[in-house]
N, C-alpha and C positions, 0 to 999 in steps of 0.2 A: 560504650554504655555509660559510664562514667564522664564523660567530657560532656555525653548530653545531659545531663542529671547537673552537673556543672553550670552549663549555660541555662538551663532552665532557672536555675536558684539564682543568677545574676537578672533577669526578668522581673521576679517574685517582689511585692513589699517588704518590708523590713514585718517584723512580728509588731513593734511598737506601732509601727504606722498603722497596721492591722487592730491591733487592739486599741487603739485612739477612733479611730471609723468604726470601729464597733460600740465602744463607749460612748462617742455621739448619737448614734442611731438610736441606740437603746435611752438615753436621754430624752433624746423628744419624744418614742414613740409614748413613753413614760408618761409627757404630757396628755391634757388635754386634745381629742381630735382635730378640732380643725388647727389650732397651735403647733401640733405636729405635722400635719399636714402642709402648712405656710412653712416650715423649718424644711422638711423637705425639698420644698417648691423651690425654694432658696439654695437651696445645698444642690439641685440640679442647672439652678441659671449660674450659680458659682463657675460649675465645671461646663458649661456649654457656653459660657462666657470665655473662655477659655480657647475655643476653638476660631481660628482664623475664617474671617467671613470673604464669599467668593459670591458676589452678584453676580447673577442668572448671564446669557448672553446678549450682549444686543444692550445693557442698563449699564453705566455707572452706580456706584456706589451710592449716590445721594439717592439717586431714582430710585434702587431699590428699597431700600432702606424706608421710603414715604410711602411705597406701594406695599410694604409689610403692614409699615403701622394702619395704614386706611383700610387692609385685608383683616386686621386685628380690629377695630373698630367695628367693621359690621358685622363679626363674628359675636361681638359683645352685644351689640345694638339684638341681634337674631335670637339670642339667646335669652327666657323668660324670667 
C-alpha cells in the first residue's frame, strides 16, 4: 500500500506548479470575458502545441497541414 501511495506522489505536480496554474487561471478569469476567454484559448494552443503531429494515412505532412487550414477556412467562411 505504501509503495503505491509512493508512486502515485512521483506522478503528482509539485504544490508550486499547482498553485502557479491556479493563480493564472484565476488571473484571467478575473479579467474581462472575452480577454479571459482569448487567454484561455491560448493557454490550450500552448499545450496542444505541444503535442507531436501525425498526418492522417495515405498524406504527407505538408498535404495535411493545407487541407487543415482550407477545412479551418470554410468553417470560418460558414459561420455568421
Amino acid at each position: 500500500m505504501a509503495g503505491e501511495v509512493q508512486a502515485l506522489t512521483g506522478l503528482l505536480p509539485s504544490a508550486s506548479a499547482v498553485a502557479g496554474f491556479v493563480l493564472a487561471f484565476l488571473a484571467g478569469a478575473a479579467c474581462p470575458t472575452y480577454y479571459a476567454q482569448e487567454r484561455l484559448r491560448g493557454f490550450g494552443r500552448a499545450l496542444i502545441d505541444r503535442l507531436p503531429y501525425v498526418p492522417p494515412p495515405g498524406m504527407d505532412e505538408q498535404q495535411a497541414l493545407e487541407a487543415a487550414a482550407e477545412s479551418a477556412e470554410e468553417q470560418t467562411e460558414e459561420t455568421p
